[in-house]
C-alpha positions in Angstrom: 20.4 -16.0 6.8 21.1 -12.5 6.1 20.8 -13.2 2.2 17.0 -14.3 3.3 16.3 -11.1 5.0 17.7 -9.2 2.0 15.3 -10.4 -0.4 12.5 -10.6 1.8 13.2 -6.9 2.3 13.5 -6.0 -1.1 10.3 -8.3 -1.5 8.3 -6.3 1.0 9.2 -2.9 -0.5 8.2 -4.4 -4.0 5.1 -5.2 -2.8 4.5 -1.9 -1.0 5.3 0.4 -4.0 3.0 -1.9 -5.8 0.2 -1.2 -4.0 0.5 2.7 -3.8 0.7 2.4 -7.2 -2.5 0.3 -7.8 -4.1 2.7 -4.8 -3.3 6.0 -6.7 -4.5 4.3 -10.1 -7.9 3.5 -8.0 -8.2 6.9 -6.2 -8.0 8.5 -9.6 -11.3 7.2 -10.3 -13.0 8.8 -6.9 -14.9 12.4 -7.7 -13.0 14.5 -4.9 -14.1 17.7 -6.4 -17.7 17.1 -4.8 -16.1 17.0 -1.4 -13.6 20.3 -1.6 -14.5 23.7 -2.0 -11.3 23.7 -4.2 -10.4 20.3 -5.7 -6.9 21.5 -7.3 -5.5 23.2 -4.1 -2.8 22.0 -2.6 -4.8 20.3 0.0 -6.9 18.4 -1.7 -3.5 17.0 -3.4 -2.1 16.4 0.1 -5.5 14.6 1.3 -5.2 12.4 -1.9 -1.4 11.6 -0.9 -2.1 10.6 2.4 -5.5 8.6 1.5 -3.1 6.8 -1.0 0.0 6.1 1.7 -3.0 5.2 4.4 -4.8 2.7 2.2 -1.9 1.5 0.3 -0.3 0.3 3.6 -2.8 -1.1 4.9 -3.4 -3.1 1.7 -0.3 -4.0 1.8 0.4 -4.9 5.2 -2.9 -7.2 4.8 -0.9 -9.0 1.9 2.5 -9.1 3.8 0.9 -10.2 6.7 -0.8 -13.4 4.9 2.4 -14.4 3.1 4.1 -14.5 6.3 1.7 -16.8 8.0 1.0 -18.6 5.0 5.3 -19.6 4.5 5.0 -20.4 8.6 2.1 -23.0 8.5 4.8 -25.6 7.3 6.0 -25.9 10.8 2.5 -26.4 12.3 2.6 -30.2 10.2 
């Protein structure tokens, strides 16, 4: 049991550094410089940190969250 919850932890944090990473890659594509009177202070890079941990998690909470139910649906049959 506790073997299962160690890999489905190291599973879910997998997963979650994967999509920061694929939500940073994306991002870097977005022109922040029309929105910010100074694309390259500090804040902007703050803003883009944040935008990348909000949507990341999400993303990846939407993913987790379907596995999950997905592995559970053999008990409904």
């Amino acid at each position: 049991m506790t073997e299962a919850l160690a890999q489905q932890s190291i599973f879910s944090i997998v997963i979650n550094l994967v999509f920061l990473l694929i939500t940073w890659w994306a991002l870097q594509t977005f022109r922040f410089d029309i929105f910010f009177k100074k694309p390259n202070s500090p804040q902007a890079k703050v803003l883009m940190i944040l935008l990348t941990l909000s949507i990341g998690s999400l993303a990846s909470n939407f993913f987790l969250d379907y596995y999950n139910w997905s592995i559970r649906l053999q008990y409904f049959f």
